[in-house]
C-alpha positions in Angstrom: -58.6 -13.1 73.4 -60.2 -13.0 76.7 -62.4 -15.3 78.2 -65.3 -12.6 77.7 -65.1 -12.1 74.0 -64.2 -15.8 73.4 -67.2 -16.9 74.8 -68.9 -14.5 73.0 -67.4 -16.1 70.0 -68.8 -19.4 70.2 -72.0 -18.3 71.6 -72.8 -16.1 68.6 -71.6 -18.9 66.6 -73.9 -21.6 67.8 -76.6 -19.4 67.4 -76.2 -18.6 64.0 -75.5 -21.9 62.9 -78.6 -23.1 65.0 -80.7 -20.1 63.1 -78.7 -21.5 59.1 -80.3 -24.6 60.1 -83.7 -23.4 61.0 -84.2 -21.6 58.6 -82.9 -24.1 55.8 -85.9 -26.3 57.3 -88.5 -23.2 57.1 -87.6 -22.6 53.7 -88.1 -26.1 53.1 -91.0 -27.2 55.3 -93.0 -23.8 54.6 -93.6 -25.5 50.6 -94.0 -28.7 52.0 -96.5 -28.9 54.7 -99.8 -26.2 54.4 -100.4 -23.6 57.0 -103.1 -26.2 58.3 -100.5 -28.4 58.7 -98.3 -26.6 60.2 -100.6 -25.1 62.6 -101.8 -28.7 64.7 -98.1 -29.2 65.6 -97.7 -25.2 66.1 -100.6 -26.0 69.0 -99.2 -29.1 70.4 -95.7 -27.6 70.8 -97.0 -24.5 72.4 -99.1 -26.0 74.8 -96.2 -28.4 75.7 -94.1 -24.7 76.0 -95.5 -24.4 78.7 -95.4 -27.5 80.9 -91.5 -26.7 79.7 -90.8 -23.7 81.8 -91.6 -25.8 84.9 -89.6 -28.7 83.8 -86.6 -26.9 84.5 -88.2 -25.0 87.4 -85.3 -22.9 87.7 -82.4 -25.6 87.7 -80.4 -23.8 85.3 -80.9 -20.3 86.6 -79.8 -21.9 90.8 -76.6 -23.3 89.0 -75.5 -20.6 87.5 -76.5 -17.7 89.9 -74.8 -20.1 93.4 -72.2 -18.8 94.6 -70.7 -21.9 95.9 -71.8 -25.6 94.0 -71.1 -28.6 96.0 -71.2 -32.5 95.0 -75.1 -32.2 97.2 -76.1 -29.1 95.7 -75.7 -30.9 92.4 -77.5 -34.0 93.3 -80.4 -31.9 95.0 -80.3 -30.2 91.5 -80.4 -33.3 89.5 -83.2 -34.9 91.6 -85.3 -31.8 91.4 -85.2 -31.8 87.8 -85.9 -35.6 87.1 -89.1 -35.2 89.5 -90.8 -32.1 88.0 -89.6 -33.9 84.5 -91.2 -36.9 84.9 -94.4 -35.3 86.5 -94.9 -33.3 83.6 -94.6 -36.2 81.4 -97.1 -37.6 82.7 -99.4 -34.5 83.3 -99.1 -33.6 79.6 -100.1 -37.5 78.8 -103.3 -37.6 81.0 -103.9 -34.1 79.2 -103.5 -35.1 75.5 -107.1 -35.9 74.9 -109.3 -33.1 77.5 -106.7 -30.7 75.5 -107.7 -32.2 71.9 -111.3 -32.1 72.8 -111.1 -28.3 74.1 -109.4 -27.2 70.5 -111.7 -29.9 68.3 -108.5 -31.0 67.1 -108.5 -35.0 67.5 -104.9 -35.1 66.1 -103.5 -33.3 68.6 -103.6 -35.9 71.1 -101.2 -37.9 69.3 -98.9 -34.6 69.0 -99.0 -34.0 72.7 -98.6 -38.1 73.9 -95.2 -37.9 71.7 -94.3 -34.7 73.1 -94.4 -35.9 76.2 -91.6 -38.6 75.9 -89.3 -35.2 75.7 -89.7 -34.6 79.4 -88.5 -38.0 80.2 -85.3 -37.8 78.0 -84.2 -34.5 79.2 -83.5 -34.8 83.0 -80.6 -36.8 82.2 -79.0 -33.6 80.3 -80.7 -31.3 82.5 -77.5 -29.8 84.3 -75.2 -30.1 81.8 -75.6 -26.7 79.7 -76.2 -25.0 82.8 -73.4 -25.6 84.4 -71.4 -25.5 81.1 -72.5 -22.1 80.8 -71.6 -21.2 84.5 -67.9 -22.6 83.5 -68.4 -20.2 80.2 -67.8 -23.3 78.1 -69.2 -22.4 75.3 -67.8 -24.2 72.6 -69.6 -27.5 74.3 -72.6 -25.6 73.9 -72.2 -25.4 70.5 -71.8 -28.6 70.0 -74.9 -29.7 71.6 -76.7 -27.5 70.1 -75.4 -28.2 66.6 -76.6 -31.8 67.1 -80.1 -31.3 67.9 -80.5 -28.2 65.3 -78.8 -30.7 62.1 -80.5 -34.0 63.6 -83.8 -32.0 63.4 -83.3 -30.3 60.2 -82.4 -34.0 58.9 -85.5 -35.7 60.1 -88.1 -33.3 59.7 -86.9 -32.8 55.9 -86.8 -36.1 54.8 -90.3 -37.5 56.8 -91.9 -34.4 55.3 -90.9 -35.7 51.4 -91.9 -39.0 52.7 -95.7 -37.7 53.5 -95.7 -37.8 57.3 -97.3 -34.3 57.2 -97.4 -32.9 60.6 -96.1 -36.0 62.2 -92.2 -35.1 60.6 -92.4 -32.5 62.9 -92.7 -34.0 65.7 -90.6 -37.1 65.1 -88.0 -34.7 64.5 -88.4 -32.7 67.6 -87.8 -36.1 69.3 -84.8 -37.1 66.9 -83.4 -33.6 67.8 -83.8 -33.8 72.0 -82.2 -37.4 71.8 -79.4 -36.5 69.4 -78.6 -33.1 72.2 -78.8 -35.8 75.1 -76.4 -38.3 73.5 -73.7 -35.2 72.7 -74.2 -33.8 76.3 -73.9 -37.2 77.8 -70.1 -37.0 76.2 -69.2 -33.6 77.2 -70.9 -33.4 80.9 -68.4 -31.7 83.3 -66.6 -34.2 85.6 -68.4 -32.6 88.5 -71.2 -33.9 87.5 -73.2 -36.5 89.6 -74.7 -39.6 87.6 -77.3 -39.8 90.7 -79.8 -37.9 92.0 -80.0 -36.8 95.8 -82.8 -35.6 98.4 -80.3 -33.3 100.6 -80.8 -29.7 99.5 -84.0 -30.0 97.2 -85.6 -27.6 99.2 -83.3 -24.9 99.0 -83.1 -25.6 95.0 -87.2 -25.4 94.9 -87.2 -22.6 97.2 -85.4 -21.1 94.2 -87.2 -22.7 91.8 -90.7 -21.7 93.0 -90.0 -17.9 92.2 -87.9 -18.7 89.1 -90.3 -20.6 87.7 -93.2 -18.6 88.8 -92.0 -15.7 87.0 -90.8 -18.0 84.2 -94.0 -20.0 83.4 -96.1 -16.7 83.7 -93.8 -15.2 81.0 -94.3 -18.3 78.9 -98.1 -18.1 79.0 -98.3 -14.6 78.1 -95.9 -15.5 75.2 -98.0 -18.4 74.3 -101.9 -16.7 74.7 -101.9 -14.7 70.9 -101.1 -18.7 69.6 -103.9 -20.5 72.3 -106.5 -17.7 72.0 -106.3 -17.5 68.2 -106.5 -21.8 67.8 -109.7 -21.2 70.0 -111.4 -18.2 68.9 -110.5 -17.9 65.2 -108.6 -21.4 63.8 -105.4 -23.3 63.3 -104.4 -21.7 60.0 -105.1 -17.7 61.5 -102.6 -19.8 64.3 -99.6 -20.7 62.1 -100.0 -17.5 59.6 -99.2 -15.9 63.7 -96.8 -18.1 64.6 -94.6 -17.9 61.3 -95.0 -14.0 61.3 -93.6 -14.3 65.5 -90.7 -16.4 63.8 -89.4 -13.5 61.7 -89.5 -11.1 64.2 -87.6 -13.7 66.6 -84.9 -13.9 64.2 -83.4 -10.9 66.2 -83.8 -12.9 69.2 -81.9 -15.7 67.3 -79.2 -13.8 65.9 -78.6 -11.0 68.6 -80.3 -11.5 72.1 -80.0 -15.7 72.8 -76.1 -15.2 71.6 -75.5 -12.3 74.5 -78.0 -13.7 77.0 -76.0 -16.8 77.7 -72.9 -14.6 78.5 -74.4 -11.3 79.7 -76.3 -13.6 82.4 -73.5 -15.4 84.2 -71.4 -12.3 83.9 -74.3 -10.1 85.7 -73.5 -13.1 87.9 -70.0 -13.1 88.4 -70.1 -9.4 88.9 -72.6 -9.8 92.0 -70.4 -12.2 93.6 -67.6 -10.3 93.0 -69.2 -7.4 94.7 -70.5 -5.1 91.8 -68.3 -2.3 91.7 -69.8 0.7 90.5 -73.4 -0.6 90.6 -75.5 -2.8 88.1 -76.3 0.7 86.3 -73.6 1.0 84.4 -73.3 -2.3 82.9 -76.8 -2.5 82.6 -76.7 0.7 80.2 -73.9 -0.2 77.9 -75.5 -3.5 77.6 -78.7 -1.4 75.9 -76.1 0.9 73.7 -74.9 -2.5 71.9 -78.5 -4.0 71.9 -80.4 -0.9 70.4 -77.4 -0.1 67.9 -78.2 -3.6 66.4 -82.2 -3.7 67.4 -83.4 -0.5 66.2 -81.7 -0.9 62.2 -82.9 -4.4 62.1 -86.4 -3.9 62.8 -86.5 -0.9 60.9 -84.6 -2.8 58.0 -87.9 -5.9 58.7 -90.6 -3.7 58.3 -89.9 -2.4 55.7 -88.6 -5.9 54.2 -90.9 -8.2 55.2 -93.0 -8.7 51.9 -89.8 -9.6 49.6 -88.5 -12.0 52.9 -91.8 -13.6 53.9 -91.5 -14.4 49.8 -88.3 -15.7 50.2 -88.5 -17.8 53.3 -91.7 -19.3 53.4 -93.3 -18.7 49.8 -96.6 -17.4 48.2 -99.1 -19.1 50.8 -97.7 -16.9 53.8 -97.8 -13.5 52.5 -100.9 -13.1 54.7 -98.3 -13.1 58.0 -96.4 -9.4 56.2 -99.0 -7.2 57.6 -98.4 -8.8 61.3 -94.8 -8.6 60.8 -94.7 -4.5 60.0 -97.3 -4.3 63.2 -94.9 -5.8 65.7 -91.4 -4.7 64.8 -92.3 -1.4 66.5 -92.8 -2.6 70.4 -90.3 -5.9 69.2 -88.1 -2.3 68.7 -89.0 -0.5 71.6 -88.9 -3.6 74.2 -85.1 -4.0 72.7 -84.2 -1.7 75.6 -85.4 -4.2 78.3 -84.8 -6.9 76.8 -81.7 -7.8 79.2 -83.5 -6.7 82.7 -84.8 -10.0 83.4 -81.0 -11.3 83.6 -80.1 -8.2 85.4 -82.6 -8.4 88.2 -82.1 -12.7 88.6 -78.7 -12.1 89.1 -78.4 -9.3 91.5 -80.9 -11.0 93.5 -84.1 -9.1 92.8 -86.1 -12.2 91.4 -89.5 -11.1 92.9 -89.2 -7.9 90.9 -88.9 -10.0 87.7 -92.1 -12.2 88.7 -93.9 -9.1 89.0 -93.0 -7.7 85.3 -94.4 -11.3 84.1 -97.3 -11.4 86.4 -98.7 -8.0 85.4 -97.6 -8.0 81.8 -98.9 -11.6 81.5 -102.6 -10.6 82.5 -102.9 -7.5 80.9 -101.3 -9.5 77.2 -104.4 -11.9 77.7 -106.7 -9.1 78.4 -105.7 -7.6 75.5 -105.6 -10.2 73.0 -108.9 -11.8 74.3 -110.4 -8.5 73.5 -108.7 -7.9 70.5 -109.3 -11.7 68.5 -113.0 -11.4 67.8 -111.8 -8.8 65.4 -109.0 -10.7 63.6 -105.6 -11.2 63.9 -104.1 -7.4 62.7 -106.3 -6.4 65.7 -104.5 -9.3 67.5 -100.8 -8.1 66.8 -102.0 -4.4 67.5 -102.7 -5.7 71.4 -99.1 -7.7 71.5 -97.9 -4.2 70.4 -99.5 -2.4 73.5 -98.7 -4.9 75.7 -95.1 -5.6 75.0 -94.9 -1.5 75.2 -96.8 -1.9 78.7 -94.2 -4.3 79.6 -91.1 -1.8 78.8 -92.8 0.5 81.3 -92.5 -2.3 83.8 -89.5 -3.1 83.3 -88.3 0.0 83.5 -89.9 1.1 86.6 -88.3 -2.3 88.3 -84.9 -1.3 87.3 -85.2 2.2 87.9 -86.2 1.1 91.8 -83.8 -1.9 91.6 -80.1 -0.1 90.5 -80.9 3.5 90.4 -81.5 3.2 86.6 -82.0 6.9 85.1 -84.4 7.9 82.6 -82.1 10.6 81.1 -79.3 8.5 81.2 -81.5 5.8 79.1 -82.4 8.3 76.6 -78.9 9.7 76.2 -77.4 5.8 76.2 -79.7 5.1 73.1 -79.7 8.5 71.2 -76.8 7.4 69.5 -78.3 4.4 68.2 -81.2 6.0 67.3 -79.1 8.2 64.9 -77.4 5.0 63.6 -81.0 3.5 62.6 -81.5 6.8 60.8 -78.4 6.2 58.4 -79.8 2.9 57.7 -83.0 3.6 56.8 -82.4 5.0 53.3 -82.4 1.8 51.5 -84.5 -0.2 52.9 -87.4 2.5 52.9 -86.8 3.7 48.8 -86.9 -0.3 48.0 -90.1 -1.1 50.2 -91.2 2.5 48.1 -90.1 0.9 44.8 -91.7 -2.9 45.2 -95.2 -3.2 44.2 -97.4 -4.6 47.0 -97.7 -8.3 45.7 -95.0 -10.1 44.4 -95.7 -12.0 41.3 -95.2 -15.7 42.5 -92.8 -16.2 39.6 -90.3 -13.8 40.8 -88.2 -15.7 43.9 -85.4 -13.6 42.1 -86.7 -10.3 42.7 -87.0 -10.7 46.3 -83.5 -11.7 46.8 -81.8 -9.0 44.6 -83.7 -6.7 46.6 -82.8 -8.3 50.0 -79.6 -8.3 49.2 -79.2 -4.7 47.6 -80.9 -3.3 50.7 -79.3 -5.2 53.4 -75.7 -4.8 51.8 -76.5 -0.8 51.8 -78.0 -0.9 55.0 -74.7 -2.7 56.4 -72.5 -0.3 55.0 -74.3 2.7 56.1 -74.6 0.7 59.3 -70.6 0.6 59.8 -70.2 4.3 58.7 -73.0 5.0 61.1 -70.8 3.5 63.7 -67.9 5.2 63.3 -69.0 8.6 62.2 -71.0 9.1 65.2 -68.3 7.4 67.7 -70.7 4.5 68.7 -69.1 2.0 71.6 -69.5 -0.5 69.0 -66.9 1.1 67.2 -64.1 0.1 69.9 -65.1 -3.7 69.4 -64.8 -3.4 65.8 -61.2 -1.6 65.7 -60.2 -4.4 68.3 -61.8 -7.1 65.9 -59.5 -5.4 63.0 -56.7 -5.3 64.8 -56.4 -9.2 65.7 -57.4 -9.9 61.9 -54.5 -8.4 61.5 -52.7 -9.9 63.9 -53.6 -13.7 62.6 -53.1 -12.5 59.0 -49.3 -10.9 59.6 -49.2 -14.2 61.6 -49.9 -16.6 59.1 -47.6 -14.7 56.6 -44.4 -14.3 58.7 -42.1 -17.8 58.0 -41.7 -19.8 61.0 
């Protein structure tokens, strides 16, 4: 197997057994703790999001993209973490009450104070996934990862059936980020410096400053729906947004944080390496595999989101569905870009990417200021516009920044859109079929009709493949062939 596909491997599988795990705890959680309840942490760990994207203030992103790492490029790596870390700490302390004040939340300060203990543990494993992901050393990952998802699953569960309420949340977000530092502290590279060092910081925040400008710009335009609606309409309207976001992340979770790890580095790799042929090319088959898997998912959501919002989360979320149909159309479109941020870090074109955020960010907050006076559908019809604003942004950056074709796009995702077609039968005649409000004695009915539509969705998907020659195809005749290789193996005496 090559070192490609075997990263891809254990990337995909530390994301889905991260998502099994989440999940198991939403199921759980969501008939636990009330939408009120869920909503004061929702607040606390957005507004902590934020102050998160300059923590790392483009650490990661440096050590991946250098083309030569040194012993004092990682010390001057390590101490610019561990400063903007423990700054942040204590900014997000000193900001715990003005913050709980603004939102008329007093428990939020207590959210945000334990929050903050976060950005002290995490400098110490700061460099380790990055550089582990530079090495394509993914099966660490996964075990990092693993930890924290299954220590937070574990804690949160357990506190909530004890009564903490809100607080098993964030205990367990702590329980989780000590659990990942104790399992990276045993599989750091060897390269790895213990101590910190003042040689080179600049260089590494000269990066930074643009990374993370670009980075925490992104984040807030990400986190305004969640502020604006705590402030304008209240913290229940807030987790009701923030559960129906979750669903539509699940493509994220399943697809686009497995390939992101691996695309990026190998974006990387290819720059160094000279880029033969252009970023174009790559770029585009990147966006055949992506939209073949986007387009019949978010079809397959909208249409399934009543009997899964049932199923996940129970009766007192149903009011999230409506959100959920409203977003999987730009969550569909924006599919196609979703890569270009990786694209344009690694061949260098970093102040292209801060522009996308900058000018998608402000006109996101425009929009949803505008639109939350009128409730939240009118709020997911202005992430809509905006996410479709920032496809034509995106778009326009690559086009200047490789020579990226707008015919060529089209043609590059025709196929896919073909292959959402033969997946759409199903899911649409049982959305047709289901009456608009589940009974809330009939879990049952939900999951036979998941799973009759999903398992004839995934069938058509792989005829779909095959019958219209889709690159995917390829991967799956090479995946059948090395089944088939391990199975004659395992058969044949020694």
């Amino acid at each position: 197997m090559s070192a490609t596909r075997h990263s891809l491997l254990f990337s995909f599988a530390e994301k889905y057994t991260v998502l099994l795990l989440g999940v198991l705890a939403t199921m759980i959680l969501s008939r636990l703790l009330t939408p009120a309840e869920v909503g004061v942490y929702s607040l606390g760990a957005v507004l902590v999001a934020l102050a998160q994207v300059v923590r790392d203030f483009g650490v990661g992103q440096y050590l991946i993209q250098e083309k030569q790492l040194d012993i004092v490029k990682l010390r001057a790596a390590l101490g610019t973490s561990v400063l903007v870390a423990w700054l942040l700490a204590l900014l997000v302390l000193a900001a715990s009450g003005p913050l709980a004040s603004f939102y008329q939340e007093p428990r939020l300060r207590l959210v945000l104070q334990l929050l903050s203990i976060n950005f002290v543990l995490i400098p110490f494993s700061a460099l380790t996934i990055p550089l582990l992901r530079r090495q394509l050393r993914f099966r660490a990952i996964y075990a990092i990862n693993a930890a924290n998802s299954m220590t937070n699953l574990l804690v949160a569960v357990g506190l909530a059936l004890l009564g903490y309420s809100y607080m098993s949340l964030v205990w367990a977000a702590l329980a989780g980020s000590l659990a990942s530092l104790l399992a990276s502290l045993l599989l750091r590279p060897r390269a790895l410096p213990w101590l910190p060092g003042r040689q080179g910081m600049r260089t590494v925040a000269a990066f930074g400053a643009y990374s993370t400008g670009g980075g925490l710009i992104d984040e807030a335009s990400v986190a305004a729906p969640d502020l604006i609606i705590g402030k304008l309409i209240d913290i229940e309207s807030l987790a009701l947004f923030g559960k129906a976001q979750s669903v539509l992340n699940m493509f994220n979770q399943l697809i686009t944080s497995a390939i992101s790890p691996v695309v990026f580095p190998l974006f990387a790799a290819n720059e160094r390496a000279g880029g033969k042929g252009g970023a174009a090319p790559a770029y585009l088959r990147t966006v055949s595999y992506m939209t073949a898997l986007s387009w019949p998912f978010f079809f397959f959501l909208a249409c399934m989101a009543l009997p899964l919002v049932k199923l996940l989360y129970g009766q007192q979320w149903i009011a999230c569905v409506p959100l959920i149909r409203i977003m999987c159309l730009s969550s569909a479109v924006y599919s196609m870009f979703s890569m270009a941020r990786y694209l344009l870090v690694a061949t260098g074109k970093m102040r292209l990417q801060v522009g996308i955020d900058a000018w998608s960010g402000v006109l996101k907050v425009a929009l949803v200021l505008a639109a939350a006076p009128f409730g939240l559908v009118a709020v997911a019809w202005a992430v809509v516009l905006a996410l479709l604003l920032r496809s034509a942004l995106s778009y326009r950056s690559l086009r200047a920044a490789c020579n990226l074709d707008g015919y060529l796009l089209l043609r590059t995702v025709r196929k896919s859109l073909l292959l959402c077609a033969c997946t759409a039968p199903a899911p649409l005649l049982a959305s047709l079929w289901l009456p608009n409000e589940l009974p809330q004695a009939m879990p049952l009915l939900a999951l036979l009709v998941l799973l009759a539509s999903g398992l004839a969705s995934l069938v058509c998907w792989i005829a779909g493949i095959f019958l219209l020659k889709h690159e995917l195809a390829a991967e799956f005749l090479l995946l059948q062939r090395r089944l088939a290789g391990m199975l004659l193996a395992a058969r044949t005496p020694p």
